[in-house]
Every structure is written in structure tokens, then in C-alpha cells.
N, C-alpha and C positions, 0 to 999 in steps of 0.2 A: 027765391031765385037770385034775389040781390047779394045773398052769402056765396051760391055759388059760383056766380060772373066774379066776386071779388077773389074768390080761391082760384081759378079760372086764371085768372090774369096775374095774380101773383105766383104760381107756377110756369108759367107762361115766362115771365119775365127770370125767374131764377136757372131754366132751362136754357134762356140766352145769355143770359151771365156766364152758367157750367160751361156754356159750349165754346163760350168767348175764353174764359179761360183754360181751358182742353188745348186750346188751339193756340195759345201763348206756351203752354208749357211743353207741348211736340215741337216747336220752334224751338225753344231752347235747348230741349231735350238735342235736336239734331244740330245743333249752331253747339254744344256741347261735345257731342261725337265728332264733328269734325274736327272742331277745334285739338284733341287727343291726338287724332289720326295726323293729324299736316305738323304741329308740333314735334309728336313722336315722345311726348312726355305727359303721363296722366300725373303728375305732381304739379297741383296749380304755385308752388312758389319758384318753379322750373317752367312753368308753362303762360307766359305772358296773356297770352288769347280765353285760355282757359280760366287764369284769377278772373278776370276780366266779366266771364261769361257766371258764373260761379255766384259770385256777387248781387249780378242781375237777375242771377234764380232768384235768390233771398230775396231779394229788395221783391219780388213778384209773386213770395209766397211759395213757391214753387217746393215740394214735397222730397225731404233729402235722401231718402229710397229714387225719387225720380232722376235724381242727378246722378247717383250711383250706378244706375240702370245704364246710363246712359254715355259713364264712361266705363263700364263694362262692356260694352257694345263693341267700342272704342278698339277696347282692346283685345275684345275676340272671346270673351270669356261668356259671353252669351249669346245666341244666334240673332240675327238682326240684318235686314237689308242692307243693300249697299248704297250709300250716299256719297253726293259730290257736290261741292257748292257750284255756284251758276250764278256769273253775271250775266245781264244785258245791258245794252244799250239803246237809245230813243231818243224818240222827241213827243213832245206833249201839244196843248193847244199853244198859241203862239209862238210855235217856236222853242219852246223850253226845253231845257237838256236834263235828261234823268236817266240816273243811274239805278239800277235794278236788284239788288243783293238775293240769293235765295238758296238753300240744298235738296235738293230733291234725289231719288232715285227712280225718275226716269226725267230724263233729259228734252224727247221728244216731247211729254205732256204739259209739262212746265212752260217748255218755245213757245208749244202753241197757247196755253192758255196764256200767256203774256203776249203773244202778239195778237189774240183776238179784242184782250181788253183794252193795250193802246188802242186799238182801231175802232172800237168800238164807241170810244169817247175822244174821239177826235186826234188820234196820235197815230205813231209809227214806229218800227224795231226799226235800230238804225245798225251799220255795219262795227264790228269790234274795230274801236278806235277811234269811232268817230264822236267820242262826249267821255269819254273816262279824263282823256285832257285837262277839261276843264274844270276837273275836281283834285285835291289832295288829300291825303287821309290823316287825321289829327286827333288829338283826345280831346271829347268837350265835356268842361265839369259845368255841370248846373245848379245853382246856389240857391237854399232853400231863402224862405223870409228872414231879412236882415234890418237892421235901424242905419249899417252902415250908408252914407255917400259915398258917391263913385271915387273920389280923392281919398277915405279913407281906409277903403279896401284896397286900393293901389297902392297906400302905402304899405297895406299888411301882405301884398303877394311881391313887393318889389324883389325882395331876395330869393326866390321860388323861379325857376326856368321856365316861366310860362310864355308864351308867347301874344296872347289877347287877351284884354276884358274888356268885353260890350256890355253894356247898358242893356236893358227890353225894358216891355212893358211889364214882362213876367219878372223882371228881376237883373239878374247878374250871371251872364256866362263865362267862363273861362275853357280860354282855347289852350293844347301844349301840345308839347312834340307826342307822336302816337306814341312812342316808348316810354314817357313821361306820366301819360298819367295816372295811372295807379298810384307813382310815390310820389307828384302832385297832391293828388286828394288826401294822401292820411299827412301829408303834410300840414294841408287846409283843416282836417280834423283836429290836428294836433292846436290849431290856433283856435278852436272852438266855435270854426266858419262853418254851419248850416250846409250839407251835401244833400241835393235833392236828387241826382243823378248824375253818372259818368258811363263814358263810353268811348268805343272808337269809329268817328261819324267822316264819312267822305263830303267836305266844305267847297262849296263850291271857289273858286279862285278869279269869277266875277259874276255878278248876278242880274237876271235879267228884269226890269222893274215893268213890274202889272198893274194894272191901275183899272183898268175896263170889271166893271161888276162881272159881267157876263164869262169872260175868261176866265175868271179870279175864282170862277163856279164850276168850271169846266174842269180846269185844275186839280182841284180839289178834289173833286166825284172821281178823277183819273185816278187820281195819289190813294183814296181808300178803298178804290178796286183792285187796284194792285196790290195795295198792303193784306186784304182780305183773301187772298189767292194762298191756301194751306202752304205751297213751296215756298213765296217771298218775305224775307224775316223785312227786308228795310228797300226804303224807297228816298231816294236824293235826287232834291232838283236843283237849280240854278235861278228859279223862279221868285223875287223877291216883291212881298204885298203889303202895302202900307196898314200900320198898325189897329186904323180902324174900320179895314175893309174885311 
């Protein structure tokens, strides 16, 4: 019996993995199609959004028939629903402001299921316009483990158009103009600087500081209901948590 609870649950568990990852690579798979479609160019060195997304396959494993698929789609050369990205906008527990990224092809299922799970965990859809404001959209490169200090790595990006480097507890981020980072990062590659991830992230332009356990929980459970929702690729808030909470 004991062999078969342990097969049992190691299927179990590989089943949520597959599924976890199914569901990472139809997001890309359509964060990919769109990306063709609004561009108007399936050549990722013509297509800024596209290198962009491309990249993020790879770095996710993501199957290069699946990307192909997908900008075939794109471009009409294989039958395929119709897709449209979809922001919203909200507020969270306290007050927090969050921005909602997602493509879906239907527009009504998506609304609702994004306003049943603000509401559900203590939030609310707010009207277009009212929290995009408070965000700007930027390249953020994330730097894998380094020996460098923060003085020494400032001195190796000083001549690079970056705009920030923060410190974390994770490490070293670097912020650039949205246009920038792509030739940012093989820049940083070429200095033989660690890239742990790149992307283009909407930053909030001020944040609002949490400190109560209890919201801080709130929060959170919100931010991975949403992100767990098949249409939403990404979720931005304004909500900022001290590093040991």
C-alpha cells in the first residue's frame, strides 16, 4: 500500500506541474500572437514585443513548434481564435492600485472573472483611468548571483542608458527605458553580468507601504488569484512590503 500512496502522489504532483506548465506556455503562446498581430511584423529583429516574448519562451522551456504555432496563428496561416489583450484596472485590500495585463478571446468572461476575484478577496474593478496613472512602463533586467558591491556594478553600467539600480534582498535590478532593454541586457551579457530575467514591467511611480501581517496576506492571495485566472499573463501593484514580511 505504501508503494502505492507514494506512486499516487508522485503522479499527483507531476500532473500539477504539466498543468502548471500548459498554462505558462498558452500565455505565451497568446502574449506571442498578439504580440505579431499589433506589431504587424513576425520578424522578432523587426518586432521589439516579439524578441522580447521569444526569449521568455526559451528561458521557460517553451517547445519551438509551440512558438511557431503561434506565430502562425498570427499570421493567418493556421485557423485560431480570435484574441485581444485586456487591461483592467482596481483596487486591492488597502487601497492598493493594480494594474491587470491579460488576452483573452472573450472579453465578457475574462470582466467577469476578474471582477468576481477582486471582490472576492476584498477588492474592486475600478473605472479606465483611474490607476494606469500611477504606473509607467520600463524594462526591468534582473541580475543573477554576483560577488559584485553595489559601487561596483554602478561602475560597470555607468556608460549603458539605464535609468535605475536597486539593491534587494534577491539581488540587483536594473530599470531602462522600455526601448532599451533588450540592447541593455546583451550589453550586460557582453560584460559577463549574470541575467537572471528581462522584461517589460509597468512600475509603479509611487508605492504604497504595507506593514499590517493581515493585509500583507490579503494581498497576496488577491495577486495569485488573479495571476492564476487562464486569460491574465501579469498583475502590477503599487503595494510595497517590507523585506521580512
Amino acid at each position: 500500500m505504501s508503494g502505492h500512496s507514494k506512486w499516487s502522489t508522485i503522479k499527483h504532483q507531476k500532473q500539477a506541474t504539466d498543468a502548471a506548465r500548459g498554462q505558462v506556455f498558452t500565455k505565451l503562446a497568446n502574449a506571442i500572437t498578439i504580440a505579431v498581430r499589433s506589431g504587424g511584423e513576425a520578424d522578432p529583429e523587426a518586432n521589439f514585443h516579439l524578441r522580447l516574448l521569444i526569449e521568455k519562451a526559451r528561458a521557460a522551456n517553451m517547445p519551438k513548434a509551440n512558438i511557431e504555432r503561434a506565430i502562425s496563428r498570427a499570421l493567418g496561416k493556421t485557423e485560431g481564435i480570435g484574441l485581444t489583450e485586456v487591461v483592467y484596472e482596481g483596487f486591492g485590500p488597502s487601497d492598493t492600485a493594480l494594474l491587470i495585463e491579460g488576452v483573452t478571446d472573450n472579453r465578457q468572461r475574462t470582466s467577469q472573472a476578474v471582477k468576481n476575484t477582486l471582490e472576492t478577496h476584498g477588492g474592486r474593478l475600478g473605472s479606465m483611468g483611474s490607476v494606469n496613472y500611477m504606473f509607467n512602463q520600463v524594462g526591468e533586467i534582473i541580475l543573477g548571483p554576483t560577488s559584485l558591491s553595489y559601487d561596483q556594478l554602478l561602475e560597470q553600467i555607468l556608460d549603458l542608458p539605464v535609468r535605475d539600480l536597486v539593491e534587494t534582498d534577491q539581488g540587483f535590478t536594473i530599470y531602462t527605458q522600455a526601448q532599451d532593454v533588450y540592447k541593455i541586457r546583451q550589453q550586460l551579457i557582453a560584460k559577463n553580468l549574470p541575467i537572471k530575467s528581462f522584461e517589460l514591467i509597468f512600475k509603479p511611480t509611487t508605492t504604497l507601504s504595507i506593514t499590517d501581517v493581515g493585509n500583507i496576506q490579503k494581498i497576496r492571495a488577491l495577486l495569485g488569484a488573479l495571476e492564476d485566472l487562464d486569460d491574465i499573463h501579469k498583475v502590477y501593484t503599487n503595494a510595497q512590503v517590507p523585506g521580512n514580511l
